[in-house]
N, C-alpha and C positions, 0 to 999 in steps of 0.2 A: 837177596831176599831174606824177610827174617818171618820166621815162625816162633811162637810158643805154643806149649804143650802144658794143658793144665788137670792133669787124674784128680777126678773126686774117691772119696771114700764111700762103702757102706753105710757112711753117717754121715754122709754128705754135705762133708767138709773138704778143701780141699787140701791133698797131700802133700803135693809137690809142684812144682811150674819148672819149666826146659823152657826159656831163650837162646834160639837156634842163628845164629846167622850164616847163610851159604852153607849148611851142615855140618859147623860147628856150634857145639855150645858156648852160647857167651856167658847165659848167670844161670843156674839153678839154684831155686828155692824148696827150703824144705820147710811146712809145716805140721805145727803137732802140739796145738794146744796154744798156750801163753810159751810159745818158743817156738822160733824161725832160726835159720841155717842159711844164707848166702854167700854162694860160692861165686868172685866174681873176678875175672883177670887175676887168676891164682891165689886171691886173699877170700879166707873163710872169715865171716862176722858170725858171732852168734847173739841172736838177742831172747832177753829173759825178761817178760814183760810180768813183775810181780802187782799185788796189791800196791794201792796209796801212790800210784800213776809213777813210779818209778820203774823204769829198764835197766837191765843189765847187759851190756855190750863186753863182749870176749873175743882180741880180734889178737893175732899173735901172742899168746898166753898172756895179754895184757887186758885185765878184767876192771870196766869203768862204770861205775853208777850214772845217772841221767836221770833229771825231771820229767815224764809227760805233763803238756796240756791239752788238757782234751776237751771236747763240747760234751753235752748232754746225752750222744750217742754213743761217747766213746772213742769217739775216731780221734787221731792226735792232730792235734792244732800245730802245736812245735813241740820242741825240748833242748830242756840247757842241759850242760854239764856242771860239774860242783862249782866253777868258777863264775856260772852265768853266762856265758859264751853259746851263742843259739848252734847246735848241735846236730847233724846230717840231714840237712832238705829236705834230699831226695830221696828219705824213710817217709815223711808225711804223707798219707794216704786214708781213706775211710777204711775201720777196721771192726768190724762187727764184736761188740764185748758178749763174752761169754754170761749166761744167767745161772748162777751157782744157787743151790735149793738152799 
């Protein structure tokens, strides 16, 4: 059986998510702004979602730049890498953008 575990914060965002299978963790997620932390079958990603829809992925001290495309809400459509080769799937997800004053 699988469970997740997902803690909000005092500013109710959310921190972190625990994917549990049979009482093991299979992926934790760590959030914390425009940067996410997945830890998943022993390999940490880290992503650095800056300005001008560009990511930066840090995955064995090997650090890659990436395209986002995104719709009008923000959420990412795809993303390529510097070569244009469409670039992890199974990142694409609805992603609420931050509104900076």
């Amino acid at each position: 059986m699988a469970d997740i575990w997902l803690p909000y914060g005092p500013d109710q965002e959310r921190w972190y998510s625990t994917l549990s299978r049979d009482g093991t963790d299979v992926r934790t997620t760590v959030y914390a702004g425009e940067y996410e932390k997945i830890t998943e079958n022993r390999t940490t990603r880290e992503f650095y979602y800056l300005d001008g829809n560009t990511i930066i992925v840090r995955e064995n001290d090997i650090v890659k730049p990436y395209l986002a495309f995104t719709d009008n809400s923000g959420s990412i459509l795809s993303a390529m890498d510097e070569d244009g080769t469409s670039a992890f799937p199974w990142l694409i997800r609805p992603r609420q953008p931050r509104n900076h004053p």
